[in-house]
N, C-alpha and C positions, 0 to 999 in steps of 0.2 A: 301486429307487424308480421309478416312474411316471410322474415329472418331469423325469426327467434331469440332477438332481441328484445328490449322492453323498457319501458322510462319508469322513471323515477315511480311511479302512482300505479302502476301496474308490476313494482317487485314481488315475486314470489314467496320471497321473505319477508316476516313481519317487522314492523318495526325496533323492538326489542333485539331480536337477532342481529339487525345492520348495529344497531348502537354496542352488542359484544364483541362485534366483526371488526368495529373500529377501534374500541378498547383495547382488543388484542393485537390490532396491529400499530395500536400508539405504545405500545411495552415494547416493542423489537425497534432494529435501527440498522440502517444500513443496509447489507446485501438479505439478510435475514427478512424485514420486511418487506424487502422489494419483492422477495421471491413467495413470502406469503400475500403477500397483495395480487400477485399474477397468479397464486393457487385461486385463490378467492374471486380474482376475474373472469378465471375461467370455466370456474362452478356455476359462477350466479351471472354472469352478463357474459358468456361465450366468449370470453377471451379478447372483449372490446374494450379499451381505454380509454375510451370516451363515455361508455355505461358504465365502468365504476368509479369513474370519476363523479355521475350524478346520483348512481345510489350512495357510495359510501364515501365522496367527498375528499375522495384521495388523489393527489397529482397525477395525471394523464403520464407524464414523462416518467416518473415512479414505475407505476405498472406497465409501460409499456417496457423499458427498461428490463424489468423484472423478465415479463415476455419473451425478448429477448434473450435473457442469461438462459432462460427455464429451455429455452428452442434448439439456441448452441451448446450450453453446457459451461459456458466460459462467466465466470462471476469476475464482473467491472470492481474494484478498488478505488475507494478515495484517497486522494492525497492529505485528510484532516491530520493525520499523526507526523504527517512527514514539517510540516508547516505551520501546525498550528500550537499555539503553548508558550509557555516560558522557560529555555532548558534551567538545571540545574546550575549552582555556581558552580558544583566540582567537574562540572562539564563544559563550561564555558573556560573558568583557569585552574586545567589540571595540576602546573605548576605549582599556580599557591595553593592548590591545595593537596598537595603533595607535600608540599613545607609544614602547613597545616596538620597532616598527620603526624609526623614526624613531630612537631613539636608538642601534640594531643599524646603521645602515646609517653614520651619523656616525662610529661608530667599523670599519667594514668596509673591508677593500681584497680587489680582485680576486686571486683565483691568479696570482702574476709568469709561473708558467710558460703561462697561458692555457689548462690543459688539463684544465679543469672548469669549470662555467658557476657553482660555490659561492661565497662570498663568504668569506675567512677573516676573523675578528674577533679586537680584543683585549679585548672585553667581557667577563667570566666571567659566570655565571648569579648569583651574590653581585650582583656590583657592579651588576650588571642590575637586580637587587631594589630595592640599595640607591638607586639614582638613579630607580627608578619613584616607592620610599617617597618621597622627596627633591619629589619633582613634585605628589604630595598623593596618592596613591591609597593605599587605608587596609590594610592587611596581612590586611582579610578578600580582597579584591580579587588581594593578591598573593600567585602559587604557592610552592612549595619550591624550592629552587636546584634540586635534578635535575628537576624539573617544569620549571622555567624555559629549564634546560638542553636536553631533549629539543625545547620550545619552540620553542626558538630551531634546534637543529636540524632537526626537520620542516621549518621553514621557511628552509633553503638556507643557514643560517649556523653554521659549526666557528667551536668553540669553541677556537682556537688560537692562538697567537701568532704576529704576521705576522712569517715572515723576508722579508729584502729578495732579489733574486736575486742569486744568487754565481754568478760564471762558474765553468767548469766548468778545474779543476788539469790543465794540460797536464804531467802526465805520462808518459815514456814507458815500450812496454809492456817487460816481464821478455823479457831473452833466454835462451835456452838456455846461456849460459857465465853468465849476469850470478848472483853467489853467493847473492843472495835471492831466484832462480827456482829452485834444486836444497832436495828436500827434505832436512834437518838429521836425521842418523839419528845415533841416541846409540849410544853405542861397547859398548852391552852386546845392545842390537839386533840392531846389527851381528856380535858374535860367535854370536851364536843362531842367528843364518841358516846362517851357516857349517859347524854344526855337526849 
């Protein structure tokens, strides 16, 4: 070709190398790959989006795209984050779950031992429901107990029952004669070894 161009069966690159070219640009996503696929068209197929589309089997609009951003400077955004998902409950009703705090934190005490910044509760995700239902919020409003539950954990509160702190059983340790530090070998063990 005259252009310097080239198809599929005359790449300069071997095959091994297009199969790392594509690995590497199936890890990236978004403007990231776009802009390495337009590196990579413009190395190996001169900046044509229709040759890397047949060597390395990448969307023509992709890399043209890419082209594009790499030309002007301006990186295109998807609308994926704006539209796509399920939001949060405490973002859908901040209200109840403003209530929800409120009544998480009345029933919360700190870890006795101080050695997590979490709040332990004696709330369950039920009883949680049930005292929202109880405050007026209508049961379209309120989630599933494990919804409630996860809830309530995302936001720094186990679901568990507070113990108080126990000091710790001054025990002392096993000695070497004391007869509950020697291990108990039954008498049929014991002649097996023997034997």
């Amino acid at each position: 070709m005259s252009s310097g161009q080239f198809s599929a069966d005359e790449t300069p690159i071997d095959a091994s190398h297009v199969e790392d070219l594509k690995l590497a640009a199936s890890k990236l996503s978004g403007s990231r790959r776009r802009s390495f696929q337009a590196t990579m068209a413009l190395k190996y197929c001169t900046g044509s989006p229709r040759q890397a589309e047949v060597v390395f089997g990448w969307s023509r609009q992709a890399v043209e795209l890419g082209l594009h951003e790499q030309r002007t400077g301006v990186v295109c955004l998807s609308a994926h984050s704006a539209f796509g998902g399920n939001k949060c409950w405490e973002e859908k009703h901040p209200d109840a779950a403003d209530a929800l705090w409120a009544l998480a934190q009345a029933h919360s005490q700190q870890d006795p031992s101080f050695r997590s910044t979490l709040s332990f509760t004696r709330l369950t995700a039920a009883e949680a429901i049930k005292q929202l239902a109880a405050q007026g919020f209508s049961e379209d409003v309120l989630p599933s107990a494990t919804t409630m539950a996860e809830v309530l954990n995302r936001n720094g509160y186990r679901l568990r029952p507070v113990l108080k702190a126990k000091p710790q059983k001054k025990s002392q340790k096993p000695t070497p004669s004391s007869p509950t530090s020697r291990p108990k070998i039954s008498p049929l063990k014991a002649r097996r070894s023997y034997d």
